[in-house]
C-alpha positions in Angstrom: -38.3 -7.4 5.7 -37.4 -7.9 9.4 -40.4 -10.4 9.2 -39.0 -12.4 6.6 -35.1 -12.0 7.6 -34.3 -15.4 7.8 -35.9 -15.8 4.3 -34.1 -12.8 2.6 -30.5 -14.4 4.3 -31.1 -17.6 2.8 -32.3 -16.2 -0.5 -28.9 -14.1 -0.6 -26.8 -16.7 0.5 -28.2 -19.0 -2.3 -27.4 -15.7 -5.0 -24.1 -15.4 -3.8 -23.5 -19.1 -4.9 -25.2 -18.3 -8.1 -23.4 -15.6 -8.8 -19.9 -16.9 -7.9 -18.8 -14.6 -5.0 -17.2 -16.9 -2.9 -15.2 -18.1 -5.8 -12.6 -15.1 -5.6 -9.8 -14.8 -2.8 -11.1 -12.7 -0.1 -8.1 -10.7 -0.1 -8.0 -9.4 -3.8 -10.2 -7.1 -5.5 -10.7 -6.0 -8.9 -13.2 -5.5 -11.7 -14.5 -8.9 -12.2 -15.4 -8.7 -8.3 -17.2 -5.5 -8.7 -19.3 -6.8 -11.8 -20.1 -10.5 -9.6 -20.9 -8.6 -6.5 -23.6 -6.3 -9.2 -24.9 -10.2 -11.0 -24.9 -11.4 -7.1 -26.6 -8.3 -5.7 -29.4 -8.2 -8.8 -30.5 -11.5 -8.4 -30.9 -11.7 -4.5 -33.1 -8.5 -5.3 -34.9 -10.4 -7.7 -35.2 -13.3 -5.8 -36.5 -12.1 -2.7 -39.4 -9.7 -4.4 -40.7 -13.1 -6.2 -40.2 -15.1 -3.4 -42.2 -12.2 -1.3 -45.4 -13.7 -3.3 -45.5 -16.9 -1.9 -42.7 -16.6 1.4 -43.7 -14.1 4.7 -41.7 -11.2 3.2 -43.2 -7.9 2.5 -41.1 -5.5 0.4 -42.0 -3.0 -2.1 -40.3 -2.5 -5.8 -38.7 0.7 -4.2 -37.3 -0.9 -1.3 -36.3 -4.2 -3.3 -34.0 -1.4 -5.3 -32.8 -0.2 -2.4 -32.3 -3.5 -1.3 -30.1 -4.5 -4.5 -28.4 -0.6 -4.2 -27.4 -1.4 -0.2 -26.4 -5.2 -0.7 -23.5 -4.2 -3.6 -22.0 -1.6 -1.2 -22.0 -4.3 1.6 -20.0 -7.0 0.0 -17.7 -3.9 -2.4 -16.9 -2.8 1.3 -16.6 -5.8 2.7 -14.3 -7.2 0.4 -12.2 -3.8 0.5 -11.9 -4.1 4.4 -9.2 -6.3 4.0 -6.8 -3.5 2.2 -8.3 -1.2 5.3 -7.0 -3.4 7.6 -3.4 -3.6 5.7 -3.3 0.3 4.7 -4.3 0.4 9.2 -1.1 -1.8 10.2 1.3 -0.1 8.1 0.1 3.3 9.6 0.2 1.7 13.2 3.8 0.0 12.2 5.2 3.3 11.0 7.4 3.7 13.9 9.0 0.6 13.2 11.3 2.3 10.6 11.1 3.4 6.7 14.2 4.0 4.5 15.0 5.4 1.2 17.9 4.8 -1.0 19.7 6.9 -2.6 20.9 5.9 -6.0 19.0 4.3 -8.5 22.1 2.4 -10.4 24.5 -1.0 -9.5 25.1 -0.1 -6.6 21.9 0.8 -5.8 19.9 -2.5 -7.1 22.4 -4.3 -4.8 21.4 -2.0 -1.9 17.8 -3.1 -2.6 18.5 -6.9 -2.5 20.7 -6.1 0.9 18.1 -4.7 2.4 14.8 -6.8 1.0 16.7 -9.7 2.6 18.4 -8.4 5.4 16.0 -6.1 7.2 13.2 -7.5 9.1 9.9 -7.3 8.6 8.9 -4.0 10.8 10.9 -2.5 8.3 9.5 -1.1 5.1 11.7 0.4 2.1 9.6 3.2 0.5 11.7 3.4 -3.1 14.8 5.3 -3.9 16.1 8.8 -4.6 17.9 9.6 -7.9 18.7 13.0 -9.7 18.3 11.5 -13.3 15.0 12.7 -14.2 14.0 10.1 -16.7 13.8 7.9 -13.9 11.4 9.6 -11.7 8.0 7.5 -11.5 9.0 4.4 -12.5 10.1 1.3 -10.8 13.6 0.3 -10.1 13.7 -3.3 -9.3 10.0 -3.4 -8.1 10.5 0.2 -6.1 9.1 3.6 -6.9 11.7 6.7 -7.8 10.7 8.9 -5.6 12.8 12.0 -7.4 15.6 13.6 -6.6 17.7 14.8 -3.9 16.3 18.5 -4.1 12.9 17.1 -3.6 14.1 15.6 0.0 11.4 18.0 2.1 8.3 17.5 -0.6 9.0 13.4 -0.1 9.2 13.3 3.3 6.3 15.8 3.4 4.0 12.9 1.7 6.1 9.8 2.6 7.8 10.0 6.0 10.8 8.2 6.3 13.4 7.7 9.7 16.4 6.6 7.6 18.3 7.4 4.2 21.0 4.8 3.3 23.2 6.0 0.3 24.5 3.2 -2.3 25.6 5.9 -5.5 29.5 6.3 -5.0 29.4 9.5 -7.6 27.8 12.3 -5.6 29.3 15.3 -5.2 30.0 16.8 -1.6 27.6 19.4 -2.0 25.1 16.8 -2.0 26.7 14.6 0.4 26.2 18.2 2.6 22.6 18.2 1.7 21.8 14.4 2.7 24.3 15.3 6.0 22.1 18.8 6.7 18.9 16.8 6.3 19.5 14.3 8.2 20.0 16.1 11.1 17.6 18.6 10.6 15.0 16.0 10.7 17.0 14.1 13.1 16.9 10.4 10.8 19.3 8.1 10.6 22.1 8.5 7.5 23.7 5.1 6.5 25.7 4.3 3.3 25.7 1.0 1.6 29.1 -1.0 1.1 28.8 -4.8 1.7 26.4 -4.1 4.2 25.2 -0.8 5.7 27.5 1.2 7.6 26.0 3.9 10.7 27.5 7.2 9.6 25.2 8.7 12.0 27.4 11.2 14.4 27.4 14.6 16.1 29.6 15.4 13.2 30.0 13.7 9.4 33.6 14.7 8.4 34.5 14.2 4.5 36.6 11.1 5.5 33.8 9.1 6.8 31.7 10.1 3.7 34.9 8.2 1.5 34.2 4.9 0.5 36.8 2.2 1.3 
């Protein structure tokens, strides 16, 4: 096969065409892909053990499988390296600041349009924090529900965040304590949400500062 490389390149090439795999956007990946990159992979295999009967090629039927086996995973991984490459950046741009929200109501769909267009781009909003229930899992205005207050340690635990900004006026000051006691426990910023974001980030959160205008 190392012979007959050049031969076995062109042959694939030419089943790619066939097959459509350059058709897609690099970028996206789905089903369809995966069932093209199996047509594409089958009929280089194919094509190379016939052409091996009149081209410089040697390959077996068991290597020709492998060949056909090898070639799928290829392009399925190279077409996934793209989300690799994403899924890498956000890791390496984790310092750059995560938020959650808390409230998943008015106030709090207004806090999401705030932020999604004022905050830059190093600057990633991981979904909001809510104690109704029924709301956990779904999406609010294109962000996950993460849960609710009491499940502050379990969500940073498997989403680290640097900043809560609070947009529901109606909680109590018990959990205004808890957001306050987490906060600087973990040492993350605590912001609420009025026409903009306010820094209520201090030695010392008095009851007064916690009062919307």
């Amino acid at each position: 096969m190392i012979a007959g490389l050049p031969w076995i390149v062109a042959i694939g090439c030419c089943s790619f065409l066939v097959a459509g795999v350059y058709r897609g956007i690099w970028r996206y990946t789905g089903l369809a892909e995966a069932v093209r990159f199996a047509l594409a992979a089958m009929i280089a295999g194919l094509a190379v053990k016939l052409a091996s009967s009149f081209l410089p090629i040697i390959i077996s039927r068991a290597a020709a499988v492998m060949f056909v086996l090898l070639l799928f995973n290829f392009l399925v991984g190279t077409r996934w390296s793209f989300h690799l490459f994403q899924r890498i950046g956000r890791f390496l741009a984790h310092s750059a600041g995560r938020l959650v929200i808390v409230g998943a109501d008015a106030r709090g769909a207004a806090a999401v349009q705030h932020l999604h267009s004022a905050i830059s781009a190093n600057t990633e909003l991981l979904g909001l924090l809510d104690d109704d229930s029924f709301k956990h899992g779904k999406l609010f205005h294109g962000y996950p529900v993460l849960g609710s207050l009491a499940d502050l340690e379990t969500i940073m635990a498997r989403t680290p965040f640097d900043e809560i900004v609070i947009a529901q006026e109606t909680l109590s000051a018990t959990q205004l304590a808890l957001l306050e006691s987490f906060a600087q426990s973990h040492r993350i910023t605590l912001r609420r949400f009025m026409l903009g974001v306010t820094d209520l980030t201090a030695p010392k959160i008095s009851d007064r500062q916690l009062t919307t205008a």
